[in-house]
Steps between C-alpha positions, in 0.01 A plus 500: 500500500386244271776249300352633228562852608824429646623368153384834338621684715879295459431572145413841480857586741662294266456597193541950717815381604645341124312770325715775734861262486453546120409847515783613720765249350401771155609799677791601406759464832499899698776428764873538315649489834337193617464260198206207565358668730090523424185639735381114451150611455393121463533442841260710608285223406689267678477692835091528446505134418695458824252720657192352387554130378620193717858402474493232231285732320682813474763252388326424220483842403893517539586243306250550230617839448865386492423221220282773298728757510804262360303335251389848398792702461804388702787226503621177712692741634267744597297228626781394772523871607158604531410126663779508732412898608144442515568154743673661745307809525189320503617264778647791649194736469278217662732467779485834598123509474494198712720595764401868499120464468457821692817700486568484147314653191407442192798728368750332769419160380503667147856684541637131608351350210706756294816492661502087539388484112829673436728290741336228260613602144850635672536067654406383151750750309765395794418115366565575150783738534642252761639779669362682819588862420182542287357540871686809559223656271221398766514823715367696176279272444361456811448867532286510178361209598364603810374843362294306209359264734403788740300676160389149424351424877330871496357404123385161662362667798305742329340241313402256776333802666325637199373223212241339701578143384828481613432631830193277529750188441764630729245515794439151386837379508567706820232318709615138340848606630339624875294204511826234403731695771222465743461141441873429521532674832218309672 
C-alpha cells in the first residue's frame, strides 16, 4: 500500500467510524435494565483498522474518531469516557491479538475490546464519583459488553472476508506482521 493509499484509506475508516458514533449516539437508548450500555458499532472500524492497518495507524483512526465524534456531538465529559474506554480496549484488543495470533479470533479479540471499553468508563466514573462502588455495576456491563463485541467481531469478520479491499489490506498487514515476527526470532 502506497502512503498515499494508506492515508485514504485512514480517512475513509475515519470519517465510517464518526459517521456511525454519531449515528448510534441518535438512537434513542433500548436497554432500561442496563443504562449506557450501546452495541458500539464504531468499533467495528476500529477492529478492521486493527486488522488491516499498522499499529500507529489504526491509532490514528482511534483517535481521530474520538476527537470527531466530541467535537460533533458530545461533551468534555463524554470525551474522558469514550477516550478512557476506547484506550484500554484498544491496548487490550491488541494485546490479545498479539499474544493470541493463532488461538484467538477476530470476535475474541473483539468481545475483549467490549468488555475492557466498559471497565474503562466504569474507572473514569469511579474517579469522578471518588467512590469504588460504581464498579459493582461492571458484571452487567461486562456481560453486554462481551455480547456486543461478539456481534461487532462477527460484523467485522464478515467484512474482512467479503469487501475485497479490506481483505486485500489485511493480507497485507498479515504478511508485514509474519515477516516482523520472523525477523525478531532470527
Amino acid at each position: 500500500m502506497t502512503k498515499t493509499q494508506r492515508m485514504i484509506y485512514i480517512s475513509l475508516l475515519s470519517a465510517q467510524a464518526v459517521i456511525l458514533g454519531l449515528v448510534e449516539n441518535s438512537i434513542p437508548f433500548p436497554f432500561a435494565f442496563a443504562p449506557g450500555a450501546k452495541l458500539g458499532v464504531a468499533n467495528l472500524i476500529v477492529i478492521i483498522a486493527i486488522y488491516t492497518l499498522p499499529l500507529k495507524d489504526s491509532f490514528k483512526v482511534l483517535m481521530m474518531r474520538l476527537l470527531m465524534t466530541t467535537l460533533l456531538g458530545g461533551t468534555l465529559s463524554t470525551f474522558m469516557y469514550s477516550f478512557t474506554g476506547a484506550l484500554l480496549s484498544y491496548l487490550g484488543m491488541l494485546l490479545i491479538k498479539t499474544l493470541g495470533r493463532s488461538q484467538v479470533s477476530v470476535i475474541g479479540v473483539s468481545a475483549t475490546g467490549g468488555m475492557l471499553h466498559n471497565l474503562g468508563q466504569l474507572l473514569v466514573a469511579s474517579f469522578i464519583a471518588q467512590t469504588w462502588t460504581v464498579l459493582m455495576y461492571l458484571p452487567v456491563l461486562s456481560f453486554f459488553g462481551i455480547l456486543s463485541g461478539m456481534a461487532i467481531g462477527i460484523a467485522a469478520n464478515y467484512l474482512m472476508e467479503h469487501v475485497h479491499t479490506v481483505r486485500r489490506f489485511r493480507v497485507e498487514q498479515e504478511q508485514a506482521d509474519q515477516a516482523k515476527h520472523s525477523s525478531r526470532l532470527s
